[in-house]
N, C-alpha and C positions, 0 to 999 in steps of 0.2 A: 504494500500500500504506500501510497505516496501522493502526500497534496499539496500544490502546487498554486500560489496563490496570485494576483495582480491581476484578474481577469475582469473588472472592474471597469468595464470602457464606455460609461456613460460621456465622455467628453475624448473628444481630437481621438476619436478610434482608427483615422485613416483607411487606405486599403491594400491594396500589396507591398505596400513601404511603411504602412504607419503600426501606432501600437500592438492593434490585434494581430496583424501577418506578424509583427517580432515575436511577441508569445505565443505565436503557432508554429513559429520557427525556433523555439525551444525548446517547446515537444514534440518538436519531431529528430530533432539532436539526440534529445534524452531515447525518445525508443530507439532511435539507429543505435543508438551507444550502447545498450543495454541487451537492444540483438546482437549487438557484434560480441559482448562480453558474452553472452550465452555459447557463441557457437553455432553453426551451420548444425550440428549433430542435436541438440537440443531447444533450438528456436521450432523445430520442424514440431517437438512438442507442446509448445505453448502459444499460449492466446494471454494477449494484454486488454483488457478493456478500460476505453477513456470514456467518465461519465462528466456530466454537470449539473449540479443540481437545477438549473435554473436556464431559461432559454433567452433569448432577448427576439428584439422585434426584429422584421425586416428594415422596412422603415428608419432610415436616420433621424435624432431627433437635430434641433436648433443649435447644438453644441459640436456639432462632425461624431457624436457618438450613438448609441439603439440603447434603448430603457430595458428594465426586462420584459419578458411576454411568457407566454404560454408554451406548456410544451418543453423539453431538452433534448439532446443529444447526448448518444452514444457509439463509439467506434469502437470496433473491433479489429482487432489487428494482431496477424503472428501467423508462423509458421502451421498452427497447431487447427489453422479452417482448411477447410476443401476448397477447390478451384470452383465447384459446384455451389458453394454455400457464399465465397468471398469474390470480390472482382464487381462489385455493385453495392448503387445507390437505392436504401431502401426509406421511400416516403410515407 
C-alpha cells in the first residue's frame, strides 16, 4: 500500500505540461520502477491497482483547475491480467 498525496488540483491544473500531467508523470515513474525492481519473472505475477477516492469534473472550473464530481477511477495494471481482460478503456 502506498499513498501518494498532492492531487488537489482545484486551481492552474494545466494539461500535458501543467500540475496534473506532472503527478501522472510520477506515477507512472513509481510503477515503471517498481516493475523493473520486481522482474520480468514476477511482474508477469502481479497486478497493481491505482484507486481514488474521489473523481473530479470534466469541466474546468474559473481557476484553470475541475472541483470534485461524481464517480472515481480505477487502473489496473501488471503483468499479472490477460491480453483478453487488459489492453482497454472501460466506461
Amino acid at each position: 500500500f502506498v499513498d501518494v498525496g498532492g492531487w488537489d488540483t482545484h486551481v492552474g491544473q494545466g494539461a500535458g505540461t501543467g500540475y496534473l500531467a506532472t503527478r501522472l508523470e510520477e506515477l507512472g515513474r513509481g510503477v515503471a520502477g517498481f516493475a523493473q525492481e520486481l522482474g520480468e519473472e514476477a511482474w508477469r505475477d502481479t497486478v497493481v491497482v491505482v484507486i481514488s477516492e474521489f473523481g473530479r469534473t470534466f469541466r474546468e472550473n474559473g481557476n484553470k483547475g475541475t472541483d470534485h464530481g461524481h464517480g472515481t477511477v480505477y487502473w489496473l495494471l501488471g503483468g499479472g491480467l490477460s491480453a483478453q481482460a487488459g489492453g482497454r478503456v472501460v466506461v
